[in-house]
KESEBA-371272 format. One record per residue: residue in one letter; chain; y, x, z of N, C-alpha, C in turn. Coordinates in steps of 0.02 Angstrom, whole numbers, plus 50000, padded with zeros to 5 digits. Layout:
N
> A, A, Y, X, Z, Y, X, Z, Y, X, Z;
...
// end
This chain:
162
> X, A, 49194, 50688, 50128, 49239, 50742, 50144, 49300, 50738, 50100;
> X, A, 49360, 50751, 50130, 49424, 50730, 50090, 49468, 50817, 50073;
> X, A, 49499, 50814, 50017, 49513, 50885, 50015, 49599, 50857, 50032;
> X, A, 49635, 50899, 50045, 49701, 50884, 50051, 49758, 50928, 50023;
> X, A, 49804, 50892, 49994, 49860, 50968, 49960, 49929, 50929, 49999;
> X, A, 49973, 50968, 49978, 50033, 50928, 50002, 50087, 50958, 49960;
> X, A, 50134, 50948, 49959, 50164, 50940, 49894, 50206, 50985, 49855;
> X, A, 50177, 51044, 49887, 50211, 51125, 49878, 50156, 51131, 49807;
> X, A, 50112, 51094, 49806, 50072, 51096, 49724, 50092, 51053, 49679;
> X, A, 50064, 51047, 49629, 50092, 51003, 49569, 50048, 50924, 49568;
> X, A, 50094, 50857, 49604, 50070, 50793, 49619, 50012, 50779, 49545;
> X, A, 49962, 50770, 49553, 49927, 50747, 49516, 49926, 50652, 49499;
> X, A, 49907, 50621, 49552, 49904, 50537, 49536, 50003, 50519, 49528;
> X, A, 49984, 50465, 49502, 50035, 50423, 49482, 50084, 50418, 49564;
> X, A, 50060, 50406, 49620, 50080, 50385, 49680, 50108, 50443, 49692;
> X, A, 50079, 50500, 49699, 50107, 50569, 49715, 50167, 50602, 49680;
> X, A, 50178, 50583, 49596, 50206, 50602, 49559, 50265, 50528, 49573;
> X, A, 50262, 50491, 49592, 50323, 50458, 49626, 50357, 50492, 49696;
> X, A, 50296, 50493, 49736, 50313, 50488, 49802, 50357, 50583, 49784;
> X, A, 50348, 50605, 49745, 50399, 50676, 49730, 50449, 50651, 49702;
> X, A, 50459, 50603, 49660, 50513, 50582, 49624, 50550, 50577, 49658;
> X, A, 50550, 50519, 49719, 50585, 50513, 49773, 50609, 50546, 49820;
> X, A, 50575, 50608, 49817, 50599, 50666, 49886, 50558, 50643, 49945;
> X, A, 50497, 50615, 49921, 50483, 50594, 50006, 50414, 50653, 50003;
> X, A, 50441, 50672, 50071, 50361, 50724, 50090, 50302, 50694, 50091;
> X, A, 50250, 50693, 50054, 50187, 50691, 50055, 50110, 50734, 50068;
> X, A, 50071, 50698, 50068, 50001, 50738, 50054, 49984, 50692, 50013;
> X, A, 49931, 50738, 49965, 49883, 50690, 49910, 49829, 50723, 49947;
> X, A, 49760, 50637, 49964, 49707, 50670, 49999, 49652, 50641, 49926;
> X, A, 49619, 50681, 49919, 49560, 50677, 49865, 49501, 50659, 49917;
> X, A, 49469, 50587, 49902, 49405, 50596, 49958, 49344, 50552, 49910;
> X, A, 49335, 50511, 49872, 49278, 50492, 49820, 49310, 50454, 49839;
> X, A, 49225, 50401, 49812, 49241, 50298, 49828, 49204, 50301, 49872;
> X, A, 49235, 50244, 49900, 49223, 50223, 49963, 49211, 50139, 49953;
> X, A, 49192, 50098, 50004, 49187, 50003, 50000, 49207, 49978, 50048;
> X, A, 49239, 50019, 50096, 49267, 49956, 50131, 49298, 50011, 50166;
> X, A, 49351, 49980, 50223, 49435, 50019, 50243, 49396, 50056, 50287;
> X, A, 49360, 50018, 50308, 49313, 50091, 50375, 49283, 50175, 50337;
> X, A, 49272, 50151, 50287, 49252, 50220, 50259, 49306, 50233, 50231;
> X, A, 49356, 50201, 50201, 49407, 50227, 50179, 49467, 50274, 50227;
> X, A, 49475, 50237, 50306, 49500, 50295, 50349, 49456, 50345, 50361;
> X, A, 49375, 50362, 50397, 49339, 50407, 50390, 49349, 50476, 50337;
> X, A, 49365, 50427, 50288, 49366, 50490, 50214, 49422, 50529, 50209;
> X, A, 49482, 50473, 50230, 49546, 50505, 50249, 49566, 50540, 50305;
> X, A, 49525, 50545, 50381, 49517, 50577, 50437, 49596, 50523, 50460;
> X, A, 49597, 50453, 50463, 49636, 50429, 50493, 49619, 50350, 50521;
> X, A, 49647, 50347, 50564, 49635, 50273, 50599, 49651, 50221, 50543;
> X, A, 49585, 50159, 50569, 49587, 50133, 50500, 49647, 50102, 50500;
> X, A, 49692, 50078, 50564, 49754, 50031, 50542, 49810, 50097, 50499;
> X, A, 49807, 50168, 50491, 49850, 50193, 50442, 49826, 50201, 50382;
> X, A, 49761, 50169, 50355, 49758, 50127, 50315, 49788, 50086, 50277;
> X, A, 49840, 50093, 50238, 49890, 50034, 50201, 49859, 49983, 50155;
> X, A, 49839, 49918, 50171, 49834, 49876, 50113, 49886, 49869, 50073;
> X, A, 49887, 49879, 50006, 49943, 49847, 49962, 49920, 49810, 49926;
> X, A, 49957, 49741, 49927, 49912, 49685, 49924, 49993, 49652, 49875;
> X, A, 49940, 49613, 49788, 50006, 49591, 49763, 49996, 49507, 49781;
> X, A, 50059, 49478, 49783, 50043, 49413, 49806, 50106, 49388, 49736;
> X, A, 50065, 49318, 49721, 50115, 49291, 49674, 50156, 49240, 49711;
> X, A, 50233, 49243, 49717, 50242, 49190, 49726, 50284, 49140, 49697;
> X, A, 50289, 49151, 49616, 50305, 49100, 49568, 50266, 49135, 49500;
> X, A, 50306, 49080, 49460, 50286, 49091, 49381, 50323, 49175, 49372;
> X, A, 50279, 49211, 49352, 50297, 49294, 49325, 50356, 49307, 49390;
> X, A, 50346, 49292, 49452, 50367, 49324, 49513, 50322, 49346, 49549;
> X, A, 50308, 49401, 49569, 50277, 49455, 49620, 50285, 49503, 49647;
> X, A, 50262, 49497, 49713, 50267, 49550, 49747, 50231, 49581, 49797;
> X, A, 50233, 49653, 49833, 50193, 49689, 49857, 50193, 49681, 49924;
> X, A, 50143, 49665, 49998, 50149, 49648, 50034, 50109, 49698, 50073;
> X, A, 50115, 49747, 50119, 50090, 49794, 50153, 50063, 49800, 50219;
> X, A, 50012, 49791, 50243, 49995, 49771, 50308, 49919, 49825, 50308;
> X, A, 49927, 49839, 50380, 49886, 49899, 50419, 49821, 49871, 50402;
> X, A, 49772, 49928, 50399, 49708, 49912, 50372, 49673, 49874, 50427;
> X, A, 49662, 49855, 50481, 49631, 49848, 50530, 49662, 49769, 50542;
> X, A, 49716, 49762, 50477, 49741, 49668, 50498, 49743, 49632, 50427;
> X, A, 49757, 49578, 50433, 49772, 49552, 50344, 49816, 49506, 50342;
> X, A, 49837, 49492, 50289, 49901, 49444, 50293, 49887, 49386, 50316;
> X, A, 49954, 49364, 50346, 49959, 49300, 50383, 49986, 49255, 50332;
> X, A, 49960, 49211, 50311, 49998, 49167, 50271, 50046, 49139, 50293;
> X, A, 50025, 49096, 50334, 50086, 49043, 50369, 50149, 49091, 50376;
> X, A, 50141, 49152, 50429, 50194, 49206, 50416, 50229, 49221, 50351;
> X, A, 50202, 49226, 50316, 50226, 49271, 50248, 50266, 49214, 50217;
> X, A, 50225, 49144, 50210, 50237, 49087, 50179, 50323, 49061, 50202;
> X, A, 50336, 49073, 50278, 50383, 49048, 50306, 50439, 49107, 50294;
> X, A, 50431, 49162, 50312, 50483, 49215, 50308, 50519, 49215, 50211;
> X, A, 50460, 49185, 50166, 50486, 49183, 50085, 50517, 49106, 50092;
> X, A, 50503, 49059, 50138, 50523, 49007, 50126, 50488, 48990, 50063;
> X, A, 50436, 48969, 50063, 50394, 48940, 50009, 50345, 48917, 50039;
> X, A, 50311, 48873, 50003, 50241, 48839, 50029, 50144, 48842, 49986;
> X, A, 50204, 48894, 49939, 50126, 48902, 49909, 50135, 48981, 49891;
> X, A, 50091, 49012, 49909, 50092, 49094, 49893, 50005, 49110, 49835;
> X, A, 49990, 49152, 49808, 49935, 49161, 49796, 49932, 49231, 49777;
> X, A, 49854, 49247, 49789, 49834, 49326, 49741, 49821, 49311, 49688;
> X, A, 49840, 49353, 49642, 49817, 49358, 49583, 49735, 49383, 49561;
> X, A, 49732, 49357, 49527, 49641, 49400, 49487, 49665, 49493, 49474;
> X, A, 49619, 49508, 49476, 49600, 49577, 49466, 49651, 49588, 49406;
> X, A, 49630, 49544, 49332, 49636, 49575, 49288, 49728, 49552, 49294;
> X, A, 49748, 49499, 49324, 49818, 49507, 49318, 49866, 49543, 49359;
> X, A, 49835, 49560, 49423, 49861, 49624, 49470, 49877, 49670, 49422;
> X, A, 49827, 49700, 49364, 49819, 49753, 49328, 49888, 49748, 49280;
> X, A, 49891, 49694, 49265, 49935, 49673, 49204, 50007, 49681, 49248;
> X, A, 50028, 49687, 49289, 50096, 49697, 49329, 50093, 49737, 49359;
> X, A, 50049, 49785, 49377, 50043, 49858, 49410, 50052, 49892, 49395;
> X, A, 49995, 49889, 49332, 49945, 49944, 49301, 49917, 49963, 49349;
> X, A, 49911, 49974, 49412, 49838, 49979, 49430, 49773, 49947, 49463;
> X, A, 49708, 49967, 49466, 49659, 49916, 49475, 49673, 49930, 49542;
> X, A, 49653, 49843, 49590, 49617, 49824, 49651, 49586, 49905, 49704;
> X, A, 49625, 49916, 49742, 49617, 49978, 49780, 49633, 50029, 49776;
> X, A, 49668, 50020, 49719, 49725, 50097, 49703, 49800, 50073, 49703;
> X, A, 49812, 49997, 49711, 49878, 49987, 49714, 49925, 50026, 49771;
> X, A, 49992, 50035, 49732, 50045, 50064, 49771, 50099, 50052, 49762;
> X, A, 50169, 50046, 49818, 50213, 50026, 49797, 50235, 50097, 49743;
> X, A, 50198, 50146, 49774, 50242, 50224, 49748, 50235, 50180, 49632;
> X, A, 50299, 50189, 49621, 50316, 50195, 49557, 50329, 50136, 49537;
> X, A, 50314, 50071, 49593, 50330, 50023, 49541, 50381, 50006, 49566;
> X, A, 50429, 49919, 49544, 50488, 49912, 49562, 50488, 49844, 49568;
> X, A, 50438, 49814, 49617, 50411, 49749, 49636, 50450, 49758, 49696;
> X, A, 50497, 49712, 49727, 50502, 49690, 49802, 50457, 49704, 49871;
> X, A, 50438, 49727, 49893, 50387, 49752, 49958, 50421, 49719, 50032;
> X, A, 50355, 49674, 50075, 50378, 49653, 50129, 50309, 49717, 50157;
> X, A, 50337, 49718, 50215, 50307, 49768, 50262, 50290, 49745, 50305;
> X, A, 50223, 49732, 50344, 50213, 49720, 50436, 50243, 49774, 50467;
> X, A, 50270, 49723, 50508, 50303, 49762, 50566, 50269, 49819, 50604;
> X, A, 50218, 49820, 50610, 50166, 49863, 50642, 50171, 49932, 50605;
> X, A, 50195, 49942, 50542, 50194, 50016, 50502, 50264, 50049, 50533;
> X, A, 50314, 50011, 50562, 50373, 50067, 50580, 50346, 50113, 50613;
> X, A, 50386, 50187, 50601, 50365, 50229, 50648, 50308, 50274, 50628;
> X, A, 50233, 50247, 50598, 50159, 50284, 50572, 50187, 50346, 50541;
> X, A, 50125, 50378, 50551, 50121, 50404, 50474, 50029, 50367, 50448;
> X, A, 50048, 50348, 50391, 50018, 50302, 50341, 49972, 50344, 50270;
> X, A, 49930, 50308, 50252, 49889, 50324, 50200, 49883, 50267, 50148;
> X, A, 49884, 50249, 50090, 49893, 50210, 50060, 49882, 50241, 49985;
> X, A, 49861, 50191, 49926, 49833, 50197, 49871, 49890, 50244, 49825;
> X, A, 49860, 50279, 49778, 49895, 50321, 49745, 49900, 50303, 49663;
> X, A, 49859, 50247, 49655, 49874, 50232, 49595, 49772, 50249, 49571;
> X, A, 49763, 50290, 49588, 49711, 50344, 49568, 49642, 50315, 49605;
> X, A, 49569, 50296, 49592, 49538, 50321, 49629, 49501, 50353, 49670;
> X, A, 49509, 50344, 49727, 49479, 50413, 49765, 49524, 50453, 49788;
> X, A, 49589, 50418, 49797, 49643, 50459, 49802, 49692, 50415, 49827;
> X, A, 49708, 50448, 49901, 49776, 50415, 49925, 49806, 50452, 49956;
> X, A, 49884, 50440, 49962, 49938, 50460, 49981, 49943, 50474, 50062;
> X, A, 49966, 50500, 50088, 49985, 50497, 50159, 50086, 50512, 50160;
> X, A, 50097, 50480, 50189, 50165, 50484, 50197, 50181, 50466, 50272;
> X, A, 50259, 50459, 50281, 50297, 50433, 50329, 50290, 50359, 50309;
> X, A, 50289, 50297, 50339, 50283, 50234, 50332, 50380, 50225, 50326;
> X, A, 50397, 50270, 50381, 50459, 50240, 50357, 50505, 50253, 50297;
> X, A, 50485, 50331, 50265, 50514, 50354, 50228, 50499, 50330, 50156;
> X, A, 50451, 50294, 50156, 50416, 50257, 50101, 50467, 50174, 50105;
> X, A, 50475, 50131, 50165, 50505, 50069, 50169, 50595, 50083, 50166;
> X, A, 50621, 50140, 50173, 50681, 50150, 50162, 50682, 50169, 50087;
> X, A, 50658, 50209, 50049, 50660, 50222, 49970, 50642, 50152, 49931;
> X, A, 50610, 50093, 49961, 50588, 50041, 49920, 50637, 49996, 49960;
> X, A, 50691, 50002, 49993, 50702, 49937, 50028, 50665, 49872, 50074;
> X, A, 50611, 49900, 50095, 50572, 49834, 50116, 50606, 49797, 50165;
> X, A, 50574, 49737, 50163, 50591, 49695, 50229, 50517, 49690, 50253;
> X, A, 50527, 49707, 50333, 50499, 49713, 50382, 50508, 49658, 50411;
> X, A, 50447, 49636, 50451, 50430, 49580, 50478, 50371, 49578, 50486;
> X, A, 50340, 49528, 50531, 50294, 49508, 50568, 50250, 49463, 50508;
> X, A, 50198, 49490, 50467, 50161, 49456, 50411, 50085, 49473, 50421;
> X, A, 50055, 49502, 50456, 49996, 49510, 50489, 49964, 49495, 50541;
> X, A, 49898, 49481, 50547, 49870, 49462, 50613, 49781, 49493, 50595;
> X, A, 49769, 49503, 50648, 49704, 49516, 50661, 49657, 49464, 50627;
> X, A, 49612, 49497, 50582, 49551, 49473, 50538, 49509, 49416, 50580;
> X, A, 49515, 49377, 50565, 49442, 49329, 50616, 49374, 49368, 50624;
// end
């Protein structure tokens, strides 16, 4: 069961206390832990593709960045690989996600940091749920009002899970 506030209260997580920084309307939804995106929309009362993965990808020495694609797809390499013009992309380990975030594996968000963000094309338009920094706790926003405050580039970087 997920409790919900919205932002006429005082933002508690790190994501919320951005996503106010910015002026963008939010909800903070409080729902526990969860293990996988299916219980994670359930908890949130939303379809799992408004689900946001935020996913950090390295793609040089101390270069990274945040790559956002609907819960219900995952990144396309070849896509992602070609639109950066590069040929080698990678994730980082847990503990070095942590070390350029600050936060752990499933609470990442773009809300507060100031990493570059590519977006699947598939989020124009949503309204979206995505990590707050916190866990047990994610954001719901406008997808677009979130990719216009960060600048993203949008594009086609997802495909359906095998």
């Amino acid at each position: 069961m997920s409790q919900t506030s919205d932002n006429a209260h005082a933002p508690a997580s790190p994501g919320a206390i951005a996503a106010a920084d910015l002026g963008i309307d939010f909800r903070e939804i409080r729902y526990g832990k969860v293990s996988s995106v299916e219980e994670a929309a359930a908890a949130r009362g939303v379809p799992v593709a408004a689900v946001v993965k935020s996913l950090l990808v390295r793609r040089g020495e101390d270069d990274y960045l945040l790559v956002l694609v609907p819960g219900d797809r995952s990144i396309s390499w070849p896509k992602l690989r070609s639109l950066l013009g590069v040929s080698r992309l990678s994730m980082p380990d847990a503990d070095t996600a942590f070390a350029v975030t600050g936060y752990r594996r499933g609470t990442i968000t773009p809300l507060g940091l100031s990493l570059p963000v590519i977006a699947d094309e598939r989020l124009r338009g949503q309204d979206i749920t995505l990590g707050s920094g916190e866990p047990g706790v994610a954001i719901g926003l406008s997808a677009d009002r979130l990719l216009a405050a960060y600048s993203a580039e949008v594009a086609d970087v997802a495909d359906v899970p095998e």
